[in-house]
Phi, psi and omega in degrees: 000326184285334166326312223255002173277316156003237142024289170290344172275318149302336164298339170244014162278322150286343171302323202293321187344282188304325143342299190268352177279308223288278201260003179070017181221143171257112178277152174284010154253040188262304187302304189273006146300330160307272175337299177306309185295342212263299148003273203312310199275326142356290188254004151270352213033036164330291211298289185103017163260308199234153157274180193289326184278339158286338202277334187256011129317310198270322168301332168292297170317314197262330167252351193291311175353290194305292188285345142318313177302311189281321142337296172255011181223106157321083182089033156288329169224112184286183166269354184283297163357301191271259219304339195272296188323276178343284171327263169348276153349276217299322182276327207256318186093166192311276212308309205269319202283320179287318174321309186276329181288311159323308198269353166291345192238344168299303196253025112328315171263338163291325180290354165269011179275335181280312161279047184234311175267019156231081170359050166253008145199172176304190183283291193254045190279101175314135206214154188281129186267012169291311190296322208287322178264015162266310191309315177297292170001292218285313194292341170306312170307310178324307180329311198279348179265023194237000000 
């Protein structure tokens, strides 16, 4: 069973990816399919991982970072982000959810420092951060099976 939440949490981290690569919107049923696996798995202890007080530990931790930002730097983050985080967090915990949110927003910017310097877009061009935080997500997820 613990595979297959495995599993559904990368299915939805990659559906918003692709979402947000595709069209620049993260849909709120990405975020809340998290929330719901994360729920489920909770109150079955499926996952075996976390309480209800680690988990709103780990929705804080993975997202207030974005949304304290997105407060004071105008257009910096959207809400599909903060929320596809918050979820994430909420399933993963402190420790995986910052982990991921760090290594999501590290390849984010290299990939805009290469399209920046092969002049394939401006300075404040905005580039979609959904693909960049699944991706950090998942090598976080790795991280405990390593």
């Amino acid at each position: 069973m613990n595979q297959i939440c495995e599993l559904l949490f990368l299915a939805a981290l990659f559906g918003a990816a692709a979402a947000d690569w595709k069209k620049r919107v993260i849909p709120d049923r990405y975020p809340a399919a998290l929330f719901l696996l994360g729920g489920i798995a909770m109150m079955m202890d499926i996952w075996h991982r976390l309480n209800l007080l680690e988990a709103l530990a780990g929705m804080a931790a993975a997202s207030l970072p974005l949304f304290l930002t997105a407060l004071l730097v105008r257009g910096s983050f959207g809400g599909g982000d903060i929320k596809l985080m918050a979820a994430a967090g909420f399933c993963v915990g402190v420790r995986q959810g910052f982990l991921g949110l760090f290594w999501g927003l590290l390849g984010a910017a290299a990939w805009g420092t290469v399209l920046l310097a092969a002049k394939k877009r401006k300075k404040k061009e905005a580039i979609p951060l959904g693909p960049f935080l699944a991706l950090g997500l998942a090598a976080a997820e790795l991280c405990l099976y390593i």
